[in-house]
C-alpha positions as CSV (number, residue, x, y, z in Angstrom):
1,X,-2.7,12.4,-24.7
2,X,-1.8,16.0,-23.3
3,X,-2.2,16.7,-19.8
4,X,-5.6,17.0,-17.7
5,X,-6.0,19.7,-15.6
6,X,-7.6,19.1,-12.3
7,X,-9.7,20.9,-9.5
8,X,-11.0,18.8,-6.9
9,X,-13.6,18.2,-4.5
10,X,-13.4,18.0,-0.8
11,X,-14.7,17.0,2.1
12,X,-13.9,19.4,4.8
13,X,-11.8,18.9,8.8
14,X,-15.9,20.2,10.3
15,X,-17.7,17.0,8.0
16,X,-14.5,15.2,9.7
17,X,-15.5,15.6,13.4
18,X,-19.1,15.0,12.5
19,X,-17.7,11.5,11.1
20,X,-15.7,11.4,14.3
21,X,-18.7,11.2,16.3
22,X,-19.9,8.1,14.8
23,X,-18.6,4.2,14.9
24,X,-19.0,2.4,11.5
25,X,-22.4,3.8,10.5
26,X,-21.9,7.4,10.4
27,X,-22.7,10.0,7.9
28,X,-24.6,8.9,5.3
29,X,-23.0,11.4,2.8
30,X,-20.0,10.0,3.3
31,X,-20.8,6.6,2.1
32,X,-22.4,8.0,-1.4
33,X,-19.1,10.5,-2.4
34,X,-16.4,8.3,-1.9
35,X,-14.8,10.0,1.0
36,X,-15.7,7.7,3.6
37,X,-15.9,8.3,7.5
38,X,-13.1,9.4,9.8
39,X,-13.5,6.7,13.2
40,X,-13.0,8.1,16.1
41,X,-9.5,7.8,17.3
42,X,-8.2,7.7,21.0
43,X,-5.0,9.4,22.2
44,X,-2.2,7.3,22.5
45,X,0.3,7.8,25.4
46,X,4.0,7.6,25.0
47,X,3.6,3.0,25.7
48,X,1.1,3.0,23.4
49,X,2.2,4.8,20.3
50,X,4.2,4.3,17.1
51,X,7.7,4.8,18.2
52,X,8.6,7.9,15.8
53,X,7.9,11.7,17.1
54,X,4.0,12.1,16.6
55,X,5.2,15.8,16.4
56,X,7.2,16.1,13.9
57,X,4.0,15.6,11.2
58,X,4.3,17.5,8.3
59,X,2.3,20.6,8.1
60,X,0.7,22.0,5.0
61,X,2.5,25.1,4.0
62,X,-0.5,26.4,1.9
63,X,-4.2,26.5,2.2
64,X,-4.8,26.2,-1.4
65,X,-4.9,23.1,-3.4
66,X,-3.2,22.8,-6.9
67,X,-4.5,23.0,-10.1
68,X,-3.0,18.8,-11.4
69,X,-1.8,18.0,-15.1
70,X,-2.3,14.0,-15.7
71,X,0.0,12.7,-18.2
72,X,0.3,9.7,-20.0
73,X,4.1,8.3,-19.6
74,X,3.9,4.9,-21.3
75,X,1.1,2.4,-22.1
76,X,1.5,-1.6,-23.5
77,X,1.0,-2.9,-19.5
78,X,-0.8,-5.4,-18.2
79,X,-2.1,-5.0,-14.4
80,X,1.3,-2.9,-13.6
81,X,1.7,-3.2,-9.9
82,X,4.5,-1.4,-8.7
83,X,7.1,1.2,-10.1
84,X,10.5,1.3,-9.0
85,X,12.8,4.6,-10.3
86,X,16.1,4.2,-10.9
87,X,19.3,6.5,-10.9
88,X,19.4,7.2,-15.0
89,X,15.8,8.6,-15.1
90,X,14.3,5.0,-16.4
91,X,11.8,3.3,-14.4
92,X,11.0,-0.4,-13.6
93,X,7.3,-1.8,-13.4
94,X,5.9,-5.3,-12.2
95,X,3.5,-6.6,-13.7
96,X,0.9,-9.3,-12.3
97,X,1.0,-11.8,-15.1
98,X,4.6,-12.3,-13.8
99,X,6.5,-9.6,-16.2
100,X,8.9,-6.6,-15.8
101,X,9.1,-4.1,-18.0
102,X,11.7,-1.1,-18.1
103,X,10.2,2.2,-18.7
104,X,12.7,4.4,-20.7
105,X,11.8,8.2,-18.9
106,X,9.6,9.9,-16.8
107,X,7.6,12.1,-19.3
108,X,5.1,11.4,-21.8
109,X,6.3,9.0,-24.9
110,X,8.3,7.1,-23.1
111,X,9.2,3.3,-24.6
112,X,8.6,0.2,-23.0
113,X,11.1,-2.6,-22.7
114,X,10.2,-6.0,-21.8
115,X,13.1,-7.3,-18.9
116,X,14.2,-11.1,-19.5
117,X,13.7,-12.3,-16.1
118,X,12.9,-16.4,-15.1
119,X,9.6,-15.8,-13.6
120,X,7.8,-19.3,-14.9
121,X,7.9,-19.9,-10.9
122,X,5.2,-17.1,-10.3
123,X,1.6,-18.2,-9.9
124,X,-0.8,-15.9,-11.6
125,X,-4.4,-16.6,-10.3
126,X,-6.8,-13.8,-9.1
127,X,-4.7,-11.4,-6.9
128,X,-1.5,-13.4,-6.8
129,X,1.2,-13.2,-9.7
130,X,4.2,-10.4,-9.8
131,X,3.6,-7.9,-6.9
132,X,5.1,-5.1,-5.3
133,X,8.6,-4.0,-5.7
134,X,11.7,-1.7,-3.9
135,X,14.4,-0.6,-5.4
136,X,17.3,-1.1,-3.2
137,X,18.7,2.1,-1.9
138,X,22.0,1.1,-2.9
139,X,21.1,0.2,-6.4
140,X,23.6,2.4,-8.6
141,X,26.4,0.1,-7.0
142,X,24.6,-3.1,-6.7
143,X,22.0,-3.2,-9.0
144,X,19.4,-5.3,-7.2
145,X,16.0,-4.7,-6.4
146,X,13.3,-7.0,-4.6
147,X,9.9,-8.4,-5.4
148,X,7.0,-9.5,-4.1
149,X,5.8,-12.8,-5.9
150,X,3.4,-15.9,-5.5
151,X,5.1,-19.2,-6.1
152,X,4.3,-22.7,-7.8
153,X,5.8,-26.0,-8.4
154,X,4.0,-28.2,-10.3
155,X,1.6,-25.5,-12.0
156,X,0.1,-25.6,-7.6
157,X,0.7,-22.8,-5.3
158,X,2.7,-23.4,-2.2
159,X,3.5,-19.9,-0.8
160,X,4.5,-15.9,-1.2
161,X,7.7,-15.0,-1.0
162,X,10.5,-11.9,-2.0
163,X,12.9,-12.5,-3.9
164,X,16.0,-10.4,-4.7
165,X,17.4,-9.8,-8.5
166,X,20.0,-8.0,-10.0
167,X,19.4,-6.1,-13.1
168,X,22.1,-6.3,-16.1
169,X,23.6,-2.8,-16.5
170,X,21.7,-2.5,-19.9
171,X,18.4,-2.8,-18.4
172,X,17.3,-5.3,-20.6
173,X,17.9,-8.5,-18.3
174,X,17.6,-9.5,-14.5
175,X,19.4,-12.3,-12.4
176,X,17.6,-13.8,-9.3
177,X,20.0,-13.4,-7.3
178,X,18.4,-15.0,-3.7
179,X,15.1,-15.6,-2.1
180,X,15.0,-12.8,0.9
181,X,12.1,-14.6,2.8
182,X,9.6,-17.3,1.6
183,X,7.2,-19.2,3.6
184,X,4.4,-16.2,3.2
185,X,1.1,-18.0,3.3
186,X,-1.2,-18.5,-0.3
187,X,-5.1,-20.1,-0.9
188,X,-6.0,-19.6,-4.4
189,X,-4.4,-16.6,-4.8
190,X,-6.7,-14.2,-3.4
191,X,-5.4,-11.7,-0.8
192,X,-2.1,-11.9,-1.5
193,X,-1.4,-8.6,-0.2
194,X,2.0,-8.1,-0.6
195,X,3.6,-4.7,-0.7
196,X,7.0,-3.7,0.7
197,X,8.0,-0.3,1.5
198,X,11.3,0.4,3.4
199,X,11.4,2.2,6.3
200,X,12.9,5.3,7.9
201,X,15.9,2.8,9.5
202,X,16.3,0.9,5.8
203,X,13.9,-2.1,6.8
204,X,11.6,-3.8,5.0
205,X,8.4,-3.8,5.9
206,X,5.8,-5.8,4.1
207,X,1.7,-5.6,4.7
208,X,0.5,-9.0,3.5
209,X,-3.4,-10.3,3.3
210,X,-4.9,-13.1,4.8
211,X,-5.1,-15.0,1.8
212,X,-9.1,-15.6,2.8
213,X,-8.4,-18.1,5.4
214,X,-10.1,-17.5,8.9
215,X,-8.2,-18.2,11.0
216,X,-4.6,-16.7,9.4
217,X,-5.4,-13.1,10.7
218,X,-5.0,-13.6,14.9
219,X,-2.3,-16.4,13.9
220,X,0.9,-14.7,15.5
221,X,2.5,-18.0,13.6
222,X,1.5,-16.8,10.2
223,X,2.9,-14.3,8.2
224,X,-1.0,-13.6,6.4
225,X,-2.9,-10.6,7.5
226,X,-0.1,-8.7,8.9
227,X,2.7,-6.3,8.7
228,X,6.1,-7.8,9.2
229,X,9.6,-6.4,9.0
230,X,12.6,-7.6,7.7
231,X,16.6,-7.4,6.7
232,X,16.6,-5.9,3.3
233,X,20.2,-7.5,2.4
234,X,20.0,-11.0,4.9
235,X,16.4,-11.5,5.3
236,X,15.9,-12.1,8.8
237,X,13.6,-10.2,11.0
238,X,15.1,-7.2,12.7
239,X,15.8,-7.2,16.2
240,X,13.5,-4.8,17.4
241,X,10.5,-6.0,16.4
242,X,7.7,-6.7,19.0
243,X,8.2,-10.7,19.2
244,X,12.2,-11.3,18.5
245,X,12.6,-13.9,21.2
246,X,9.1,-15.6,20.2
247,X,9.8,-19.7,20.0
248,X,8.4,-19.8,16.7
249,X,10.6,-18.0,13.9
250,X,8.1,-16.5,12.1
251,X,6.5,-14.8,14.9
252,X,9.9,-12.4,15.0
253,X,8.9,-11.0,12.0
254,X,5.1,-9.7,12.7
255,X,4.9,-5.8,13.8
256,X,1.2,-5.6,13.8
257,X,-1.5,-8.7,12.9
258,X,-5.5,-8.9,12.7
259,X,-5.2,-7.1,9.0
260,X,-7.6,-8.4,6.1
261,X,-6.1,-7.5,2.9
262,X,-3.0,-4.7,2.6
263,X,-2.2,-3.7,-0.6
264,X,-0.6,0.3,0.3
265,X,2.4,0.5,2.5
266,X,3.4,4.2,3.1
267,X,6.2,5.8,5.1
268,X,5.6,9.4,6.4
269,X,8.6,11.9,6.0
270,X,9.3,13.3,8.7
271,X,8.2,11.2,11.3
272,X,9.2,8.0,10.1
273,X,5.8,6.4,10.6
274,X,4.2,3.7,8.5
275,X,0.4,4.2,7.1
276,X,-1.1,1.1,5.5
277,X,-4.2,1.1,3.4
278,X,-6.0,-1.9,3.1
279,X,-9.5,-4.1,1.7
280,X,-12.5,-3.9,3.3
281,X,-14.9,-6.7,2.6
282,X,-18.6,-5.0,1.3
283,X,-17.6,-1.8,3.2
284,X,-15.4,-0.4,5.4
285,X,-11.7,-0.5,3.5
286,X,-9.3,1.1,6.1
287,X,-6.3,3.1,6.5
288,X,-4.7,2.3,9.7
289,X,-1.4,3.9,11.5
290,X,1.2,0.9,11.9
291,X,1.9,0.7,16.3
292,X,4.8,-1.8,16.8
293,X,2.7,-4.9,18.9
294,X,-0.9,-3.8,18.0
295,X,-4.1,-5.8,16.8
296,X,-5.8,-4.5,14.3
297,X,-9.3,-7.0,15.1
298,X,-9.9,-8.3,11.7
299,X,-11.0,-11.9,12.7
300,X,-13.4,-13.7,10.7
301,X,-13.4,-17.3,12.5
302,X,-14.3,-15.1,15.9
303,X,-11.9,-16.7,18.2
304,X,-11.8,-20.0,16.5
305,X,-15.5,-20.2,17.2
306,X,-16.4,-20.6,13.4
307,X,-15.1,-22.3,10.5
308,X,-14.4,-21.4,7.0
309,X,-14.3,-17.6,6.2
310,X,-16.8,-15.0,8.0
311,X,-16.6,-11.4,6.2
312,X,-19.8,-10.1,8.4
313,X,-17.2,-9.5,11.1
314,X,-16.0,-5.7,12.0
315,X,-13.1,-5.1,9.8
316,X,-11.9,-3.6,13.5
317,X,-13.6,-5.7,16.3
318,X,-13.5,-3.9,19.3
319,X,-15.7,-6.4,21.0
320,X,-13.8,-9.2,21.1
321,X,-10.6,-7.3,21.0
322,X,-10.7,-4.1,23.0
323,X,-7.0,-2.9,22.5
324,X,-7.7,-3.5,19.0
325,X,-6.3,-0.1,17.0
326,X,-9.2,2.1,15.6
327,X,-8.4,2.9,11.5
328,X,-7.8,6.5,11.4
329,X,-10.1,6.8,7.6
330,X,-12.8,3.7,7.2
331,X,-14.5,4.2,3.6
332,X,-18.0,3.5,5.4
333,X,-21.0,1.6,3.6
334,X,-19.5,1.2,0.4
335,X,-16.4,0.0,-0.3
336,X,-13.6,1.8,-3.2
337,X,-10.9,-1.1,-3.1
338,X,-8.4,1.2,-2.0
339,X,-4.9,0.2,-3.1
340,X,-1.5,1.6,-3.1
341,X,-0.9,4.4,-0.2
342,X,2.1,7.2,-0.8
343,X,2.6,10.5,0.9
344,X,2.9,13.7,-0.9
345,X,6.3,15.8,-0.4
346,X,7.1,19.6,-1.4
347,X,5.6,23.0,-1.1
348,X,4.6,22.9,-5.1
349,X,1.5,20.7,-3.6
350,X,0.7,23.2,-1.4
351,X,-2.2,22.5,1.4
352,X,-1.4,18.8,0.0
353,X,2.1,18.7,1.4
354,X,3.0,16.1,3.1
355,X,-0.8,14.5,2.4
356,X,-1.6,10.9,2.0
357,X,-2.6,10.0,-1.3
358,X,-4.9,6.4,-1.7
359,X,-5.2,4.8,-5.0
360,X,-8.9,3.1,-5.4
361,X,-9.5,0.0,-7.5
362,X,-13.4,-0.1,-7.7
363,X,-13.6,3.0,-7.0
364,X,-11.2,4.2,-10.1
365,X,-10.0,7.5,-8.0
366,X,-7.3,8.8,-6.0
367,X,-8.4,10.1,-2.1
368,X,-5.7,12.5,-0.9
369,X,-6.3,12.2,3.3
370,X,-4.5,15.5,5.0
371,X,-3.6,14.5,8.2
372,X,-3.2,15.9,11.6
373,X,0.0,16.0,13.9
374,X,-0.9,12.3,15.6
375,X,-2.0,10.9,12.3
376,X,-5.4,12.0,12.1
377,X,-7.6,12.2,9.3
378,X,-8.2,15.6,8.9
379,X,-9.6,16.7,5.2
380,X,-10.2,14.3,2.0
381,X,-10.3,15.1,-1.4
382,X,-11.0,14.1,-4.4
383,X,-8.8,15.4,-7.6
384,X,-11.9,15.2,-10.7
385,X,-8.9,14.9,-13.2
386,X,-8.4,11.5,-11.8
387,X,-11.9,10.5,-10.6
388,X,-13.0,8.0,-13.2
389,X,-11.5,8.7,-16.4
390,X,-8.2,6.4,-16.4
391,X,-10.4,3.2,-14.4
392,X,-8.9,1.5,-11.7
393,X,-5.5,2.6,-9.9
394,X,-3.1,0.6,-8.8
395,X,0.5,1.5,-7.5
396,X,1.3,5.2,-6.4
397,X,4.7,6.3,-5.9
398,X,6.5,9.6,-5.7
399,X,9.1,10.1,-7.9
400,X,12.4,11.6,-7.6
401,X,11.3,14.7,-9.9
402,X,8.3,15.3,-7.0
403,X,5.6,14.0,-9.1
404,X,3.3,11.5,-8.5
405,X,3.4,8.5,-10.7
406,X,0.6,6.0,-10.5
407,X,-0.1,2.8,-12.8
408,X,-3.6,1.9,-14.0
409,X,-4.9,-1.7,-14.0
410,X,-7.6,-2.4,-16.5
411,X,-5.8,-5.3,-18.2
412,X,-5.9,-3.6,-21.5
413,X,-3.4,-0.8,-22.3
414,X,-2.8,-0.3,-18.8
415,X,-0.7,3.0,-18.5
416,X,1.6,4.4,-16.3
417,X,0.6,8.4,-15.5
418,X,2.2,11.3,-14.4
419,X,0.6,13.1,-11.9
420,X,1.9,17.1,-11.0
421,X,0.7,20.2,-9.8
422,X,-0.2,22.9,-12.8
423,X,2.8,25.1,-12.6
């Protein structure tokens, strides 16, 4: 299939302050387009901000937005997850129903190798099985990159965990070579969550989901429902995170907590800040800056008050948690399943440099959110060449050529896709 050309449609920074006027109702517009509501956001002082330089936010470097080309790279996947690129050109993508598959190039007609990997441990059920995936920065030495995976023994589920493999220097075969961290909390499956990004010092961080048990989210003791940080080569939690003296060892790891469902992890050039994008129950999906320390109020046993699993909670409950962090983009009445999260980098994306692109599951789009100099939501579009025709979209990375390359997730002929401005 050739490539798709692309205009798209927006939603402007003046519908943005209208939406900034309004809680979790809002514009009504915004709830029927897909682009959702901006919350209001308060200023953060110096204590209580992300620790990166809020100024040094990229800045569009043109007003107009470009013309995109889709191509089809490579089909034959199943649910692809995650894409890690490598140093020849090739490409690695996981696969939910626990498989990896090498990706020969970067262009359309690309092959598809299957990777022989022992994966018979990973538990496939609803949104747990083979998850996200880096590729370690020293890879062209080592070889090793690290996954996301649910776990089994004895065909039951016992937990989440990362696992570190080394790939054979033909591509065709990986070695698990440790488990980095397990422990990670599973239910049936659902809300895994589970995708790592690395950071701007070479740490892991992971957002994880609550697995769709109450009280997991305000649980400083579980790793569910938030966004922890870790030692990419030893696998313990790094020594600067909010809680490293806290008696119980899991606790060191946790950065922020009160998260439903992450399934986009994003680190912003420039500033070294980390967006995360993440479910919504029947409305209100969220893309929240990461502050070191912070609750982000999803609670849905309300203080221990109830049992089992309330989703008529505020995804952000200010009420019972006052300090709890505002999303900077809610999707409003309606929910789009938003997914993978990945900024946009160089001036051939024009007014979309340095933009946060969302992928959408339900929703079957990608939203690019331009942001302002403290993280801001400040514009979203909509590109039409990817609003609808390739369904639901997964994992969004950028890849080393500047494109963007996103995975569909159908479950039949899933693709991988090219995504570039029209040159």
């Amino acid at each position: 299939m050739g490539p798709r050309r692309s205009t798209a449609v927006r939603r402007t920074a003046a519908f943005a302050a209208c939406l900034g006027l309004v809680a979790v109702g809002g514009c009504s517009s915004g709830d029927d387009d897909g682009f959702g509501e901006v919350p209001a956001r308060p200023s953060t002082s110096a204590s209580g901000s992300s620790s990166a330089p809020p100024s040094s936010s990229p800045a569009p470097r043109s007003t107009q937005e470009p013309e995109l080309d889709v191509e089809e790279v490579a089909g034959g996947l199943e649910h692809g997850w995650d894409i890690g690129f490598l140093p020849d050109g090739t490409a690695l993508v996981t696969e939910r129903p626990g498989r990896i598959s090498l990706v020969s190039g970067l262009r359309e007609g690309a092959s598809v190798t299957r990777v022989r990997a022992d994966l018979d441990d990973v538990y496939v059920n609803s949104e747990g099985g083979l998850l996200g995936m880096v590729v370690h920065p020293d890879f062209a030495q080592t070889r090793r990159f690290t996954t996301c995976q649910t776990h089994q023994e004895g065909g039951a589920p016992t937990d989440i965990r990362l696992v570190t493999w080394r790939l054979a220097a033909d591509g065709r075969s990986a070695e698990r070579e440790k488990t980095l961290l397990d422990g990670l909390p599973i239910s049936t499956g659902r809300h895994s969550g589970c995708r790592p990004e690395l950071d701007a010092d070479g740490a892991l961080v992971v957002g994880t989901g609550d697995t769709a048990v109450g009280s997991i989210p305000q649980d400083l003791t579980s790793l569910g429902g938030k966004t922890i940080r870790l030692d990419l080569e030893t696998g313990k939690p790094m020594e600067d995170n909010p809680f490293p003296f806290a008696k119980d060892p899991m606790q060191r790891y946790v950065t922020s907590w009160g998260h439903r469902n992450i399934q986009g992890v994003a680190l912003q050039p420039g500033t070294g800040r980390i967006f995360t994008a993440e479910h919504g129950p029947s409305n209100n999906d969220e893309v929240n800056l990461v502050e070191p320390g912070k609750n982000y109020g999803w609670d849905p046993a309300q203080g221990g008050t109830v049992g089992g699993y309330d989703e008529s909670v505020p995804m952000t409950d200010t009420e019972r948690y006052p300090d709890a962090v505002p999303a900077v983009w809610q999707s409003g009445r309606t929910t789009q399943a938003v997914c993978a999260a990945e900024f946009l980098e160089g001036e051939q994306w024009g007014a979309w440099d340095g933009a946060l692109v969302v992928t959408a599951l339900k929703g079957a789009k990608l939203l690019v959110l331009s942001l302002d100099g403290d993280g801001s939501v400040t514009d979203v579009a909509i590109p039409e060449a990817t609003n609808g025709p390739y369904g639901r979209l997964r994992a969004a990375r950028l890849g080393p050529d500047g494109a963007l390359y996103v995975t569909t997730t159908n479950g039949d002929d899933d693709k991988l896709l090219r995504i570039a401005p029209r040159t």
